[in-house]
VOGUKE-518695 format. One record per residue (C-alpha): chain; residue number from 1; x, y, z. Coordinates in Angstrom, 3 decimals, padded with zeros to 6 digits. Each point is the difference from the previous one (the first is absolute). Layout:
BEGIN
> c; k; px; py; pz
> A; NUM; X; Y; Z $
...
***
This chain:
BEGIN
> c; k; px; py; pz
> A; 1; 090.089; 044.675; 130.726 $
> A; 2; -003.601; 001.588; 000.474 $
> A; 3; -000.593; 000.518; -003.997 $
> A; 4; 001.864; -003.437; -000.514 $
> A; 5; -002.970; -001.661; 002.358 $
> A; 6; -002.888; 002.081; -001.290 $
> A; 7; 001.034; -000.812; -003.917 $
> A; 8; 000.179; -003.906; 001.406 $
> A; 9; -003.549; 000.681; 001.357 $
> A; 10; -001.509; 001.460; -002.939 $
> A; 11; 001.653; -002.853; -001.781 $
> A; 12; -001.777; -002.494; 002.569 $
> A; 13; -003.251; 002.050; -000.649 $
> A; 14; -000.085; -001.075; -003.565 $
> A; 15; 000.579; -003.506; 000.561 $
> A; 16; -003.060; -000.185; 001.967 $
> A; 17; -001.941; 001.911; -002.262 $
> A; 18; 000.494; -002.096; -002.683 $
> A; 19; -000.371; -002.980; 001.668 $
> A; 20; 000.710; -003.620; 000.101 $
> A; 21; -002.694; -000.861; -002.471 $
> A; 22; 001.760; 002.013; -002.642 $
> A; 23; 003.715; -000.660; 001.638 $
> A; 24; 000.821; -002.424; -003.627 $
> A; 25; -001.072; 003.299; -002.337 $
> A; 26; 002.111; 002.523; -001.087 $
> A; 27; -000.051; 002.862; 002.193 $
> A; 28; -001.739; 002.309; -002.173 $
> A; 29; -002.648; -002.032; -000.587 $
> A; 30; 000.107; -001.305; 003.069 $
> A; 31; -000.802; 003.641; 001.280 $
> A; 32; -002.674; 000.364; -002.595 $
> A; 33; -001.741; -002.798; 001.103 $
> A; 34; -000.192; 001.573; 003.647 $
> A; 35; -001.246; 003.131; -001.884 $
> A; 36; -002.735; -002.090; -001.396 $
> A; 37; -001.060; -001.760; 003.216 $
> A; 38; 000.198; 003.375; 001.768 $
> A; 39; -003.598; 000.626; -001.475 $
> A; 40; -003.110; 000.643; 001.979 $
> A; 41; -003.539; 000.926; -000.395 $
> A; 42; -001.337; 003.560; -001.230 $
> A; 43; 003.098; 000.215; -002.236 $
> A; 44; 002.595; -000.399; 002.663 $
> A; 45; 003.322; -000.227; -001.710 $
> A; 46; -001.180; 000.014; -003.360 $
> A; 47; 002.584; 003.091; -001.015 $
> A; 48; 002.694; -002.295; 000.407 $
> A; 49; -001.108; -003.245; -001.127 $
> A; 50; -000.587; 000.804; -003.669 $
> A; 51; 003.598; 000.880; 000.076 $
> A; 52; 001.029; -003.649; 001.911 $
> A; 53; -002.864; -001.523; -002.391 $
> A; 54; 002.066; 000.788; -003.460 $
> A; 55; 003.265; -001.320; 001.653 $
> A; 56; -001.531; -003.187; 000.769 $
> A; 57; -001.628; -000.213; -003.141 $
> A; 58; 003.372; -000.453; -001.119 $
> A; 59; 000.988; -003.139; 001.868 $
> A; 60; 001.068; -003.173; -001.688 $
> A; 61; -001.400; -003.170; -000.339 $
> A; 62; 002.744; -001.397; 002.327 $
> A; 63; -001.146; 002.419; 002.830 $
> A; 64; -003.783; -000.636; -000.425 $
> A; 65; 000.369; -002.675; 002.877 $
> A; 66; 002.019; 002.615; 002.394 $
> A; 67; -002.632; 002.115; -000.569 $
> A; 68; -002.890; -001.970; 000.976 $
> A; 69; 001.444; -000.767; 003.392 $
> A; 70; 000.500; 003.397; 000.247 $
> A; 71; -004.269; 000.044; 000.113 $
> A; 72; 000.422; -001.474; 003.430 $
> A; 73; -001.239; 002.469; 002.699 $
> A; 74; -001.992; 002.468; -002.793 $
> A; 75; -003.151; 001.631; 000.490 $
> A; 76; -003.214; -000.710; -002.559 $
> A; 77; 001.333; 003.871; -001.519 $
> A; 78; 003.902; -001.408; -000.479 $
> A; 79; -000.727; -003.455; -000.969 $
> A; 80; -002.510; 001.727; -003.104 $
> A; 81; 003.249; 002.536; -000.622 $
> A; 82; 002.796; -003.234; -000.353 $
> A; 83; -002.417; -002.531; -001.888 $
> A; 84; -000.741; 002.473; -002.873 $
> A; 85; 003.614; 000.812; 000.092 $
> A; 86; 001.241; -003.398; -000.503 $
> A; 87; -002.755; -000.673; -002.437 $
> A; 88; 001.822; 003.034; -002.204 $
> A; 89; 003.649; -001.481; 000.683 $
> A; 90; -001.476; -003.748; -000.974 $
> A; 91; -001.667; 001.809; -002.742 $
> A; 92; 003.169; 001.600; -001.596 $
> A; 93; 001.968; -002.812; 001.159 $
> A; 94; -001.827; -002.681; -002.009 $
> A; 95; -000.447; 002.341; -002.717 $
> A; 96; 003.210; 000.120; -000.830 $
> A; 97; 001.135; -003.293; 000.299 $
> A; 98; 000.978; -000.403; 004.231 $
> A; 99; -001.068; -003.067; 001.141 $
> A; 100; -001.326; -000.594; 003.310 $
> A; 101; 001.790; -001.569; 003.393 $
> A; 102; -002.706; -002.914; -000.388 $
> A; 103; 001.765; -002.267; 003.179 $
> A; 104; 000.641; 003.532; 002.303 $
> A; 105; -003.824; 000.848; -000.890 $
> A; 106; -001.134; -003.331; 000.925 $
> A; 107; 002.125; 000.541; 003.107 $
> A; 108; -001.371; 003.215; 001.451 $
> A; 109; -003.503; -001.777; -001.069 $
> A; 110; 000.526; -003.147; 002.201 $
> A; 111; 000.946; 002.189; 003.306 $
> A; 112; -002.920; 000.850; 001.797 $
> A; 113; 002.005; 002.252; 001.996 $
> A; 114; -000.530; 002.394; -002.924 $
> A; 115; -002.559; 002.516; -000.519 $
> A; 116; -003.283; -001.922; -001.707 $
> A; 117; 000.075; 002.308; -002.722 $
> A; 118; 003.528; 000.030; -000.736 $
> A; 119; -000.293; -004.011; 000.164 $
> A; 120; -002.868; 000.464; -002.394 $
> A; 121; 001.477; 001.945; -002.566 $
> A; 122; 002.588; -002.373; -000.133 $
> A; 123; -001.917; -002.739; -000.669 $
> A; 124; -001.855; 002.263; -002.714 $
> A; 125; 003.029; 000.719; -001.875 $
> A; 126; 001.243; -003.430; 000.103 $
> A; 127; -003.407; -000.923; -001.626 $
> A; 128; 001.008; 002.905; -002.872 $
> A; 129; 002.776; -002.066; -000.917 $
> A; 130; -000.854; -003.925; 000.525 $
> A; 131; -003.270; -000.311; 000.830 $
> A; 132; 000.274; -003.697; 000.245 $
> A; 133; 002.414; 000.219; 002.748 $
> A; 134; -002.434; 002.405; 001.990 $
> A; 135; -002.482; -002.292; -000.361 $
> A; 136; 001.846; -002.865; 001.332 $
> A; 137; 000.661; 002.161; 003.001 $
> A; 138; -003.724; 000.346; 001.060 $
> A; 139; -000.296; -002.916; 001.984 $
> A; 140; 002.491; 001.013; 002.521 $
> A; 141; -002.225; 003.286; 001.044 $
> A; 142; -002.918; -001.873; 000.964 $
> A; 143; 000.987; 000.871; 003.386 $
> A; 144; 001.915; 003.021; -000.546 $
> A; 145; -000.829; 003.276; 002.294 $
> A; 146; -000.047; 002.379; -002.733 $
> A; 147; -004.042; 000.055; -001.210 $
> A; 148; 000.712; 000.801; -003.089 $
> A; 149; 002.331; -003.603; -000.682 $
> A; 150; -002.114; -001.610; 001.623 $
> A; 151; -002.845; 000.928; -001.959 $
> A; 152; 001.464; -000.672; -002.969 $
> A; 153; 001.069; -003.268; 000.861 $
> A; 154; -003.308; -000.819; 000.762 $
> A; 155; -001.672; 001.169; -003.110 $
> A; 156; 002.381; -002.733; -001.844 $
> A; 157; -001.594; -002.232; 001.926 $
> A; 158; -003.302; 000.912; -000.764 $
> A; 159; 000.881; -000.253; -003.272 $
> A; 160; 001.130; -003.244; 000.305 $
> A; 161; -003.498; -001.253; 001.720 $
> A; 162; -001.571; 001.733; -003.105 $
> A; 163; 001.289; -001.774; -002.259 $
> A; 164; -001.131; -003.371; 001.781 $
> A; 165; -003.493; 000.448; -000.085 $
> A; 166; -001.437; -002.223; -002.527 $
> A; 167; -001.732; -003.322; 001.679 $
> A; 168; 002.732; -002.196; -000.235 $
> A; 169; 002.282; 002.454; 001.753 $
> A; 170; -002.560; 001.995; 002.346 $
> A; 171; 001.616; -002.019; 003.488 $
> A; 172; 003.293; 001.498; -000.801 $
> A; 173; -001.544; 003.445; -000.722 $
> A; 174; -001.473; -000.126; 003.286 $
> A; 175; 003.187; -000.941; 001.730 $
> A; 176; 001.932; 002.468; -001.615 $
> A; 177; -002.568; 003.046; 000.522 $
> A; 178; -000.318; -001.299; 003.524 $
> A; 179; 004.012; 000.381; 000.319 $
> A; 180; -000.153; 003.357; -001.421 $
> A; 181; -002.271; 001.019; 002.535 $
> A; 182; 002.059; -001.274; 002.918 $
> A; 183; 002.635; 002.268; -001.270 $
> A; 184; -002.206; 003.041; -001.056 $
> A; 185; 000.002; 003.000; 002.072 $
> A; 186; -001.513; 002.905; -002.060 $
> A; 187; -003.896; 000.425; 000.815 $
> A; 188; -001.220; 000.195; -003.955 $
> A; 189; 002.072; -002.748; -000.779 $
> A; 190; -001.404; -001.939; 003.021 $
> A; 191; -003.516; 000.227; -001.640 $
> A; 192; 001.340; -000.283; -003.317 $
> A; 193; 001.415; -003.526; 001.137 $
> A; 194; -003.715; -000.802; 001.908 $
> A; 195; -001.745; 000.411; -003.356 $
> A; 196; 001.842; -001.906; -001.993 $
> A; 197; -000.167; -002.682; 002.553 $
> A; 198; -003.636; 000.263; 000.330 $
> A; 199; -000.410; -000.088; -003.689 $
> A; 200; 001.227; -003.604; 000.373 $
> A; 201; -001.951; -000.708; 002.673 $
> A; 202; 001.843; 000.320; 002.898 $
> A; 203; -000.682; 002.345; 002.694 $
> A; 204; 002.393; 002.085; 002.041 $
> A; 205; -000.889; 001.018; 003.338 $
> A; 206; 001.210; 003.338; -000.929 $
> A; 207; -000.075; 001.109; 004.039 $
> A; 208; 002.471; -002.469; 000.160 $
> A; 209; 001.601; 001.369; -002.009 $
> A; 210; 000.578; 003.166; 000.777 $
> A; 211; -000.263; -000.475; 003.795 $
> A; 212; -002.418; 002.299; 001.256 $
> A; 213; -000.486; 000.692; 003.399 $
> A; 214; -003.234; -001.256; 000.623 $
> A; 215; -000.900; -000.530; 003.475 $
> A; 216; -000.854; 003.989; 002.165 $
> A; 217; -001.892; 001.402; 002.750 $
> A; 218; -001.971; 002.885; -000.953 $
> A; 219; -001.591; 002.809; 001.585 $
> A; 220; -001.692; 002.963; -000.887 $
> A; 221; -001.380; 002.501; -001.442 $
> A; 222; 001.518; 003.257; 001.478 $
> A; 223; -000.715; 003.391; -001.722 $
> A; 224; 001.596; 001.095; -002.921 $
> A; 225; -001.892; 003.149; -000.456 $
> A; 226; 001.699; 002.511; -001.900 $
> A; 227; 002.895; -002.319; -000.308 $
> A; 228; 001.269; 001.205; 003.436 $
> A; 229; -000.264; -003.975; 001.051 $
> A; 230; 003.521; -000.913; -001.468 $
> A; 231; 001.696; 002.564; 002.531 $
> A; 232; -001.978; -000.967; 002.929 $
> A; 233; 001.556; -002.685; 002.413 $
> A; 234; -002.677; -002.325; 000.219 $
> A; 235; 000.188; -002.436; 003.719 $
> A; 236; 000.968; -002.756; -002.522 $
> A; 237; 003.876; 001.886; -001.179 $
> A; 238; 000.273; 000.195; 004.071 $
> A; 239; -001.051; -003.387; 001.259 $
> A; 240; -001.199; -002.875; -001.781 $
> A; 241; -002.374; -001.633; 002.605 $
> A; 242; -002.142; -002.855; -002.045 $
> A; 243; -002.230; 000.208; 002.982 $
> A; 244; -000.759; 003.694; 000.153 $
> A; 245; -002.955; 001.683; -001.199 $
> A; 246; 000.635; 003.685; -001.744 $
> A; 247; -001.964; 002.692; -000.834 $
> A; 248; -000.710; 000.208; -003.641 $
> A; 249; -001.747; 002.126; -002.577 $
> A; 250; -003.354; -001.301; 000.609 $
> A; 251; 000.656; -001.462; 003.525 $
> A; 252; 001.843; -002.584; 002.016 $
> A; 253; 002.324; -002.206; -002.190 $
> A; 254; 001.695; -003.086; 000.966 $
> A; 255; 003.029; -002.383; -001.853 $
> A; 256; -001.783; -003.042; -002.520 $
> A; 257; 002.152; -002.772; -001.700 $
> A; 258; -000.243; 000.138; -003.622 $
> A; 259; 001.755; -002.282; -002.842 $
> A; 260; 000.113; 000.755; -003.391 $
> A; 261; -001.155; -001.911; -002.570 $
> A; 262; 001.309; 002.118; -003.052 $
> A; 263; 002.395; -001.510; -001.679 $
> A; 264; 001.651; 003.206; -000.211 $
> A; 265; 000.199; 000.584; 003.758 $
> A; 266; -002.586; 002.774; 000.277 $
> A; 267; -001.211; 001.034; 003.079 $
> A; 268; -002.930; 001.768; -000.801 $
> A; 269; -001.351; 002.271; 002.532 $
> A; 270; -003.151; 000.934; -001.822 $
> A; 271; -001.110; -004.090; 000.566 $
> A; 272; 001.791; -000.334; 002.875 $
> A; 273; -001.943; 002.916; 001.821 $
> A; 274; -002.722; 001.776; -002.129 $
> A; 275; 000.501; 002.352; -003.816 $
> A; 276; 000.817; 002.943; 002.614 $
> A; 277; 001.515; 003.693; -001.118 $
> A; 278; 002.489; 001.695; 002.061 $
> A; 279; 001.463; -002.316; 001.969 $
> A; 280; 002.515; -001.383; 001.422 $
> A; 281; 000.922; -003.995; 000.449 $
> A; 282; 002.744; -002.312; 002.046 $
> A; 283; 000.957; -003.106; -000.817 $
> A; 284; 003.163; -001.954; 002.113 $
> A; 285; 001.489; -003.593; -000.717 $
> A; 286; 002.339; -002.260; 001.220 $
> A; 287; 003.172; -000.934; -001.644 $
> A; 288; 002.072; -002.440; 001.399 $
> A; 289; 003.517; -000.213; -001.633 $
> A; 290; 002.274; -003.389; 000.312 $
> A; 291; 003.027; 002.512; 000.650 $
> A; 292; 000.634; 003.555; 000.417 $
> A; 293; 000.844; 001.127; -003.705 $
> A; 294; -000.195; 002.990; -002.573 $
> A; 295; -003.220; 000.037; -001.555 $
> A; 296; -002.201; 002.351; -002.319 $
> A; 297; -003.898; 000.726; 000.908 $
> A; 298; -001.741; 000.470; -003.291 $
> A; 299; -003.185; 001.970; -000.468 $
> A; 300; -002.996; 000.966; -002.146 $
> A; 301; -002.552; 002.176; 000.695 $
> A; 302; -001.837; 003.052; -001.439 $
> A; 303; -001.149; 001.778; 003.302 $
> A; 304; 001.865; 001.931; 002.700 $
> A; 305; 002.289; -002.436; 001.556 $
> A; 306; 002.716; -000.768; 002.693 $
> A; 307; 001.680; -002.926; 001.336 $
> A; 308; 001.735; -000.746; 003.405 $
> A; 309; 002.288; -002.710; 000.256 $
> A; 310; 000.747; -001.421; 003.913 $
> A; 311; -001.104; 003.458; 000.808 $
> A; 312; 002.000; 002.333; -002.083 $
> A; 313; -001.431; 001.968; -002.777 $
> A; 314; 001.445; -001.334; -003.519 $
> A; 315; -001.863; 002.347; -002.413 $
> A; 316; -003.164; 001.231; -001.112 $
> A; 317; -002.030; 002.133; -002.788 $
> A; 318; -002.616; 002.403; 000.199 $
> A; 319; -001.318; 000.085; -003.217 $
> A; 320; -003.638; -001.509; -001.282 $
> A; 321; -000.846; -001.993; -003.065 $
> A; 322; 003.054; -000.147; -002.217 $
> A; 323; 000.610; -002.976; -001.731 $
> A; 324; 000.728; -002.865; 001.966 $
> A; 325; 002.185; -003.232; -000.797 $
> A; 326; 002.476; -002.894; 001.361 $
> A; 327; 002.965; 000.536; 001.775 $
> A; 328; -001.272; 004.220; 000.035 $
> A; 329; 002.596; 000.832; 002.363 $
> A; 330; 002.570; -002.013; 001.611 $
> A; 331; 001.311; 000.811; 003.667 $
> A; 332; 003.057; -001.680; 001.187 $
> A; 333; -000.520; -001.510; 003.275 $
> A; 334; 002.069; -002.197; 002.785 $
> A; 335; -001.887; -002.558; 001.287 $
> A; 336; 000.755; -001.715; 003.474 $
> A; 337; -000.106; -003.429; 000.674 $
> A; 338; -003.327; -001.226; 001.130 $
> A; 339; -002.791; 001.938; -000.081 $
> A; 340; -000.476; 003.904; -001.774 $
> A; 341; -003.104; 002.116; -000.235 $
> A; 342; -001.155; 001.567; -002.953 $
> A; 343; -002.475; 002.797; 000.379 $
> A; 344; -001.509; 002.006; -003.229 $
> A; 345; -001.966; 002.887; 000.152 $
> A; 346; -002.744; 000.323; -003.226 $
> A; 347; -001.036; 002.911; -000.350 $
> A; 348; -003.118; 001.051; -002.228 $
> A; 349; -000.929; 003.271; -001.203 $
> A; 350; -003.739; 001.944; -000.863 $
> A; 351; 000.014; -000.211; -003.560 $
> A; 352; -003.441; -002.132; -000.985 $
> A; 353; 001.060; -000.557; -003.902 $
> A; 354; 000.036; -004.078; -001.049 $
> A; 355; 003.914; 000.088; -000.545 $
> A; 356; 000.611; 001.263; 003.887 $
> A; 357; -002.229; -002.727; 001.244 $
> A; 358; 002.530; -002.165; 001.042 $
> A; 359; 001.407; -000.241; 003.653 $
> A; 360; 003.195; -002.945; 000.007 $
> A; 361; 003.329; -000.797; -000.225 $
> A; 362; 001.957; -003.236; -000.655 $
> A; 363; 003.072; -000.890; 001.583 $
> A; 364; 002.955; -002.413; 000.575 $
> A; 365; 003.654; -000.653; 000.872 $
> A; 366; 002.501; -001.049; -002.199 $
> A; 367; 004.420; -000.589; -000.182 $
> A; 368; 001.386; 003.430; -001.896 $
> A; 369; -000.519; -001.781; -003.493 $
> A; 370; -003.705; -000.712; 000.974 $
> A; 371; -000.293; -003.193; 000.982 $
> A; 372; -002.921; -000.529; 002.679 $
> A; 373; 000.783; -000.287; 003.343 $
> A; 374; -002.660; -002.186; 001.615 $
> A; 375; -000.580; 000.036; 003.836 $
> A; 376; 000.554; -002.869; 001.838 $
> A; 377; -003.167; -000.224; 001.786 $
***
């Protein structure tokens, strides 16, 4: 009865492994495909995928929708590993005359339950085979979560708006560029819809846009010397007191409101304060959310940073002068409903050359897609 329960558990065992995902595959490819999503960084389970990788190169063009859903739940490494082997089975398959599931793809493509990649591979290889029909499809991912839909639903309307710009039909350009932007989410293609707009002479209030944070407190500036100012618990990570007045790095410092007036939501310590080296800066808002709610706070910066959040330490980088850009790093957040504190830490380095000159970040909140959170007050 013991070896009758233990070959029943091993049994179990594989079920799991495999998955639900994969549940409609055969079960060797079905095990292949957990082979495949098994991969990790630094080469983890490579050995074994390029075995599973061949086998699922073999698939055919009936199980290419089984094996997207399958995607769902794979890492960056895994999802790589199963796209390029699907891409070799649709290869093959095509090649020799299988035609493609188009309704199952467009299935698995309409379920945002799916994995955005899988989703968008699906819509890819419906393009491959009636582009027409893809196209039709667009409009109905101008809300969709996965960026990458979205995106490209909103480049067909760009295109659109393009091809209404001559006098008669500049109004309706407008409208429609103005619509793409209210669905846009992606930074470049943000500005990309701004020019165009502005090239017709209509202005967007790009802050606006992207929802910036722009109302702080700011104090400072604490040493930095040596760098050691990023470790050091400055009274401000302790207690935020707008009242209190702190020693700083060239004597007593107190709290100042500050707005920004960048359009890309810097708050720039070197104008704020003085062009200072070494140093260390604070700056805390107040976020007032209509309902307590998952949300994403989205930086930029160049310099040392950290960020708090009601208190508790989200993230932060000690590093100096690498490139900088929107949206740099992303930190999932809860907020509460009411009021939350946001407190950033800038830190700037000793390094005099023009490029390490600047001393700001830029920062917002936003759903998971990216679309701003603004506070209520």
């Amino acid at each position: 009865m013991g070896r009758v329960h233990s070959v029943l558990a091993a049994a179990l065992l594989g079920v799991s492994m495999i998955g639900d995902a994969a549940a409609a595959l055969p079960r060797k490819l079905a095990t292949s495909v957990e082979r495949l999503k098994a991969v990790g960084p630094e080469g983890q389970g490579n050995a074994a995928a390029q075995a599973a990788w061949n086998e699922v190169a073999k698939a055919k063009a009936g199980q290419i929708p089984d094996l997207l859903v399958a995607m769902d739940g794979a890492n960056d490494y895994a999802l790589n590993w199963i796209r390029a082997a699907i891409e070799a089975a649709v290869q093959r398959e095509t090649a020799s005359g299988g035609r493609l599931p188009i309704p199952s793809l467009e299935k698995v493509l309409r379920d945002t339950r799916h994995h955005p990649r899988a989703r968008r591979l699906a819509f890819e290889l419906i393009q491959r085979v009636d582009a027409a029909r893809a196209q039709a499809m667009l409009p109905d991912f101008l809300q969709d979560p996965g960026s990458e839909l979205r995106r490209e639903a909103v480049a067909q309307l760009m295109g659109r708006a393009a091809g209404q710009t001559n006098s008669s039909a500049k109004a309706s350009a407008i409208a429609t560029y103005r619509q793409a932007l209210g669905y846009s989410r992606e930074a470049d293609q943000i500005e990309d819809i701004a020019k165009r707009l502005q090239d017709l002479g209509d202005k967007v209030d790009l802050a606006k846009a992207f929802g910036w944070v722009s109302k702080w407190r700011l104090i400072g500036p604490f040493d930095n010397t040596g760098e050691a100012g990023f470790a050091k618990v400055y009274p401000p990570e302790e207690r935020l007191d707008p009242g209190a007045e702190l020693p700083g790095k060239s004597g007593p410092v107190k709290w100042f409101p500050y707005e920004t007036r960048s359009e890309y939501g810097l708050v720039d310590f070197n104008q704020a304060i003085s062009p200072l080296k070494g140093a260390v800066g604070y700056a805390v808002a107040e976020f007032w959310s209509d309902a307590a709610r998952p949300a994403q706070v989205r930086l930029g910066c160049k310099n040392g940073w950290k960020v708090w959040v009601n208190g508790t330490l989200i993230f932060g980088r000690d590093e100096y002068h690498r490139s900088a850009e929107i949206d740099q790093y992303r930190m999932a957040v809860s907020l509460k409903a009411g009021k939350n504190v946001i407190l950033v830490k800038c830190a700037q380095n000793e390094q005099t050359q023009d490029w390490a000159k600047e001393w700001e970040f830029q920062l917002r909140v936003t759903d998971e897609q990216g679309t701003p959170i603004v506070s209520t007050r």
